[in-house]
N, C-alpha and C positions, 0 to 999 in steps of 0.2 A: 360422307355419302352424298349421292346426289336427290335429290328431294322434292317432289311436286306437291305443294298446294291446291288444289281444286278449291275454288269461294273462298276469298278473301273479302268476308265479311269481317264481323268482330273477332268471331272464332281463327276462320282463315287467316287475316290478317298478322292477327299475335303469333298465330301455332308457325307461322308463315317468316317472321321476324325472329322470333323466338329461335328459331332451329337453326338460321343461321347466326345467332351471337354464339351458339355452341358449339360449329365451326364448318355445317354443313350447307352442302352448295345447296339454293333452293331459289324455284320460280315458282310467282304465285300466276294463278290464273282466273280470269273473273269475266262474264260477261257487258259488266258495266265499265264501259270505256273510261266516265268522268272517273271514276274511282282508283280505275288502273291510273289514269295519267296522275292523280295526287300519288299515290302511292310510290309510283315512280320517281315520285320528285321529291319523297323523302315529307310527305304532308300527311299526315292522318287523319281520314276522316271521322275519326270519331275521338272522344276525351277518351287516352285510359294512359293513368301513371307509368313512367318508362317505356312505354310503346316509343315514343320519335325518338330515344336515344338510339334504342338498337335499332331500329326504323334506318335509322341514317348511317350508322355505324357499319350495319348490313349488306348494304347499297351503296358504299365510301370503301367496303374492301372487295365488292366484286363480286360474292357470293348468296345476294341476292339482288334477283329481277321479279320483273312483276309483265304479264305480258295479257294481250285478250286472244292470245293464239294458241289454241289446243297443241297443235304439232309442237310446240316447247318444249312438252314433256317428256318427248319420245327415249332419251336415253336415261330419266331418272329412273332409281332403283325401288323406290316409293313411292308411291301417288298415294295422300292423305287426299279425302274427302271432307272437305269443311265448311259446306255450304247448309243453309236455314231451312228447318222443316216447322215452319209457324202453320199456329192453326186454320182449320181452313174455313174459309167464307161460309160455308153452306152444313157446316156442324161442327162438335169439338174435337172431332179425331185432328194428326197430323198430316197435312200436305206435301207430300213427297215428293211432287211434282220437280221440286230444284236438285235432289238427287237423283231421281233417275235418270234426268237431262244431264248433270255429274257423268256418272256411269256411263251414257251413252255416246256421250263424246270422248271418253276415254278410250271404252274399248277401238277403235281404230288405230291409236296409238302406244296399245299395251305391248313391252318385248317377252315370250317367255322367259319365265322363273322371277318376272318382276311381283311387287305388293303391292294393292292396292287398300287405303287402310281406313275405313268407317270410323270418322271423329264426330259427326253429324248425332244430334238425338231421335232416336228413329222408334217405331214400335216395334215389338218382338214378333221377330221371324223374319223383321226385311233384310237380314244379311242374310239369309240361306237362299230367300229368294233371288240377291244379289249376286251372289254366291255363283248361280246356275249361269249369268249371264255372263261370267270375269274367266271362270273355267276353261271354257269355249278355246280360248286364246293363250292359254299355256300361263296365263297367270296367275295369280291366286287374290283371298281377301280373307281381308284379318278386321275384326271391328275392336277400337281402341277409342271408348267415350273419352269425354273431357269432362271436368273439375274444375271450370274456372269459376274464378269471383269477380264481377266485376270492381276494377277500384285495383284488384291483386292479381290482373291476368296474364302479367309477365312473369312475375316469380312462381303464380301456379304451375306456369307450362315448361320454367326451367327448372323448379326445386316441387314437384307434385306432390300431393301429400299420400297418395298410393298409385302405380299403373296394374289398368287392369288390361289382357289381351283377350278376345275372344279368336279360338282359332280354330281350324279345321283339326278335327283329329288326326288326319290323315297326316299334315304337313305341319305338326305341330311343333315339333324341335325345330326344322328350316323356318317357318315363320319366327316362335320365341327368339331365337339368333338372331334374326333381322332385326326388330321392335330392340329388343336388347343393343346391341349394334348403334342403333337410331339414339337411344334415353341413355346411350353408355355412363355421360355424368350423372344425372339424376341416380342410376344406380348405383355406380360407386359409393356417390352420398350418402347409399344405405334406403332409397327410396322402395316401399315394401311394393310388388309385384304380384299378381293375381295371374295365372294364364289360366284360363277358362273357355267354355266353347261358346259360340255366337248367343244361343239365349241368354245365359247367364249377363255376357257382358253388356248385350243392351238392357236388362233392366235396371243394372246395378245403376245406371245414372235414375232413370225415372224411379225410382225404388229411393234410390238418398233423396231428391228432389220432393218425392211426396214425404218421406220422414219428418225433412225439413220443414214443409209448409203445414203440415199437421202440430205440430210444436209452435210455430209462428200461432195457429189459429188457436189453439189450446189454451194458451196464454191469453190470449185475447177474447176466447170465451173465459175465463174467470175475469179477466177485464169487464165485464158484461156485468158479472154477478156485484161483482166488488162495488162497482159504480149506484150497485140498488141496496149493500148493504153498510155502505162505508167504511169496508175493508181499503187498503192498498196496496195494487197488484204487483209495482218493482216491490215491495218489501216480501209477498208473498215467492214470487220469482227471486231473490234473495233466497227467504228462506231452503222452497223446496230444491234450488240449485245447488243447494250443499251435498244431497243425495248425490250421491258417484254415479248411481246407475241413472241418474237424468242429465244432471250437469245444468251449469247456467247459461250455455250460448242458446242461442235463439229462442230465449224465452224474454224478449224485449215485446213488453204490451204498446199496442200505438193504435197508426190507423193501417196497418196491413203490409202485404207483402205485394212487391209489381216485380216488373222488368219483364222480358224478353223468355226466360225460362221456367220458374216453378207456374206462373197461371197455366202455361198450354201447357204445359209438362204435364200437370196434374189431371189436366182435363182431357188430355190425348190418351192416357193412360187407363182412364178410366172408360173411354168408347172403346180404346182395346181388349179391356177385360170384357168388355160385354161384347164384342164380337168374336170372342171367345169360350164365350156362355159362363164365364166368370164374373159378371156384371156384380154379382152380393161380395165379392171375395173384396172389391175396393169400393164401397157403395160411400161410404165413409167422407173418401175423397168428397162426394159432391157437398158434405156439409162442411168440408172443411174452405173448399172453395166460397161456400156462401157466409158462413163466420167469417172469410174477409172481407171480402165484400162488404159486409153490413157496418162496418169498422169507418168504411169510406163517411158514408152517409150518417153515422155518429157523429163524427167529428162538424159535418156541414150542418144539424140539428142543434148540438152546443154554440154552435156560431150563431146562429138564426135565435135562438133560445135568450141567448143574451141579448140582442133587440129586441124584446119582446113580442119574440115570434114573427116579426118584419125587418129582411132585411134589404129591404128595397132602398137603395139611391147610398148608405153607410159603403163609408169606404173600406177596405176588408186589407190589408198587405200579407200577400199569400208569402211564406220564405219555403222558397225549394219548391222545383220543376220535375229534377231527373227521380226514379224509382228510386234510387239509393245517393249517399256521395258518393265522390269520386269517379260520378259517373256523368255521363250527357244523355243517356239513356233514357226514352221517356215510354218506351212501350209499356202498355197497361202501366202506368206511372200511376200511384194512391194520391200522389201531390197534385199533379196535372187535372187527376178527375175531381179534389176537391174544389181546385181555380174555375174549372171550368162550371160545375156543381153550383158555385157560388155567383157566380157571374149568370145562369142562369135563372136566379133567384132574383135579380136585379140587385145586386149588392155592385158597387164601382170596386173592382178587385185589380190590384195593384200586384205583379208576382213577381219575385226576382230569384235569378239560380247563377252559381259562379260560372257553370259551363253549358245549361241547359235551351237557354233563353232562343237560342237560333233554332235549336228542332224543334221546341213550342210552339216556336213563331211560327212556323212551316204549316204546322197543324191547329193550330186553334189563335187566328188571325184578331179572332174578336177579345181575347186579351191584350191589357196594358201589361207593360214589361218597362220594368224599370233599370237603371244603368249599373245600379249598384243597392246595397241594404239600407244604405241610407235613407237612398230618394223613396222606394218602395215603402219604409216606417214615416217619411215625413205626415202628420196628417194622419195617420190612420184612425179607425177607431176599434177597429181588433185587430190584433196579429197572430198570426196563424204560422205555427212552423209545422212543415211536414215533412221536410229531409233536412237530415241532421247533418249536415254539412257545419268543418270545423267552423265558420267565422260566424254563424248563428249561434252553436252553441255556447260562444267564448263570448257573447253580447254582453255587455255591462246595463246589469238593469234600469239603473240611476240614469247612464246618457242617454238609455233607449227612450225611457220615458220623456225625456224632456224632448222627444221629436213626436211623439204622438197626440193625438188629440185624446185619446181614450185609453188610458192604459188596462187592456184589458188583453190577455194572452193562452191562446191555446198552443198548448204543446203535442204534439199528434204524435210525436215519440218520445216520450217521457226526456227528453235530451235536458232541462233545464233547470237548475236546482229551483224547487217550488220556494223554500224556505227564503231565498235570496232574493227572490224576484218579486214575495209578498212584502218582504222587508221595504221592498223600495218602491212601494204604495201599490203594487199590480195587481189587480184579477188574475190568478192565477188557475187554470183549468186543465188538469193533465187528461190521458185516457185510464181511467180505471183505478184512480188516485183518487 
């Protein structure tokens, strides 16, 4: 099929690459010039595993372009909307502003009976409203959230672990066939399918997103407790994750949850319940949002705590930049606001990330960034991990220590066998252990 991308961001970019390793023609479209020209040239702006394969692969058999010209699209069959609705400056709801300018440059280009197809996370009821303005023009729109993970956002978008359609009633069979049509592998593979109508399917993302970070936080409030009563919170996450109806994923205690979607997801979420007069129905959210939060500044307290309460001119070696591995991603990053946190304190903080280091640098200039784990541990007198990136957690405690001045070790995500690393003379300091 032939296939438009609208924002070739993160989103864009993969759903944009992605579609055509599965053999469909597709031009992505973005108003940022530098971006398009990497793009084009087979360079990705950003870290994410198997992106430059099919990146180039894409682009090597003709089947995708990348272009900053609306008119591109005129004869694809599908126009996905994949562009960022971060929160906005002036409170926590969501900025829509990059989708409606989406939208509005599309319709000029729409052919009747074409899709137009909401990937974007948006709040409930902006595809009806959308909806009114795609009509007009003989075309239609179908909203189809996304499920990625950063680190797995190529195999999320070719192998999903469910699609869900939000459709018009009206055109519901001719949309399903399209979308169907579009994910033909995916569902072969047996991928399960939801068609549902616009409300539903925009909540189902902020709806899993808030599940998700209320579990993150949950965990981390018994981290709270555990810490005052010296309990140990991975053994209790252990225990209560044998329960089937809970399960053990995302019950890992540390210092929090960042990146680019669950904080404004949760928080956008929660200004649209209340401008909805549902404000009590997720009130919830706002404490779950603040139990991470406070995770941050725990972790920067045990650091400070251990110099006795001064940690002015000690050298600190921060490990891990991006929100998670396998990312470069530093939005609401829990690691970045620890370095930064610290370095406000007058601590001399040393911070190093495998792929992170360049977007740090961009935004917080008054950090040291080191070249590699090494240099970052030479000298320290605490070290600090806070994204568990494989070459931290694999550290041998024996040669770490004989690079530090202090061997003294917080682990902000429990990533590091405690019993190992005491073995081999360490202060060892987990969260909630």
């Amino acid at each position: 099929m032939k296939l438009s991308v609208i924002g070739c961001g993160y989103l864009g970019a993969v759903h944009a690459a992605a579609m055509a390793s599965l053999g469909h023609d597709v031009v992505g479209v973005d108003v940022d010039v530098a971006k398009i020209a990497k793009l084009a040239a087979g360079e990705t702006p950003f870290f994410e595993p198997g992106l430059a394969e099919i990146l180039s692969a894409g682009l090597g058999s003709g089947r995708l372009a990348f272009t900053t010209d609306m008119s591109a699209v005129a004869d694809a069959e599908v126009h996905f909307v994949a562009v960022g609705t971060p929160q906005r400056k002036d409170g926590a709801g969501a900025d829509l502003r990059f989708v409606d300018a989406a939208i509005d440059g599309l319709i000029p280009h729409l052919a009747p009976g074409s899709l137009v197809v909401g990937k974007s996370t948006v709040p409930v009821g902006t595809a009806a409203r959308l909806a009114a303005l795609v009509d007009p023009t003989g075309a239609r729109l179908a909203w189809n959230p996304e499920f990625l993970r950063e680190g797995f956002a190529v195999q999320d978008t070719v192998r999903p672990d469910r699609l869900v359609y939000g459709v018009a009633e009206a055109s519901r069979e001719q949309d399903t066939a399209v979308l169907d049509a579009v994910y033909a592998a995916a569902i072969e593979a047996g991928t399960p399918r939801i068609v549902t109508d616009y409300a539903t399917a925009e909540l189902v993302k902020v709806a899993a997103n808030s599940f998700l970070a209320t579990k993150i936080s949950f965990i981390n409030a018994m981290a709270e407790i555990a810490e005052v009563t010296g309990a140990d919170v991975t053994m209790l996450a252990d225990a209560i994750g044998h329960d089937a109806r809970i399960g053990r994923r995302f019950l890992n205690a540390g210092v929090g949850f960042g990146g680019g979607c669950l904080p404004k997801d949760i928080r956008a979420f929660a200004a649209r319940a209340e401008e909805l007069g549902k404000g009590e129905s997720v009130a919830f959210l706002k404490q779950v949002d603040e139990i991470n939060l406070r995770r941050r500044q725990r972790l920067v307290d045990l650091v400070v705590d251990s110099f006795d309460g001064q940690v002015f001119g000690h050298r600190v070696a921060v490990l891990g930049l991006a929100f998670k591995p396998d990312s470069d991603d530093i939005r609401d990053s829990p690691a970045l606001d620890v370095a930064v946190r610290l370095k406000g304190l007058g601590a001399e903080v040393i911070s190093h990330d495998p792929e992170a280091v360049p977007n740090a640098r961009q935004m917080h200039p008054q950090l040291e960034y080191a070249a590699s784990a090494t240099d970052a541990l030479r000298g320290a007198e605490a070290v600090v991990l806070v994204t568990e990136w494989r070459e931290y957690r694999e550290l041998d405690p024996d040669a770490t220590a004989a690079l530090v001045s202090r061997p003294v070790v917080f682990d902000g995500r429990n990533a590091l066998d405690p019993i190992r690393w005491r073995a081999a003379g360490w202060t060892y300091t987990g969260m909630g252990r």
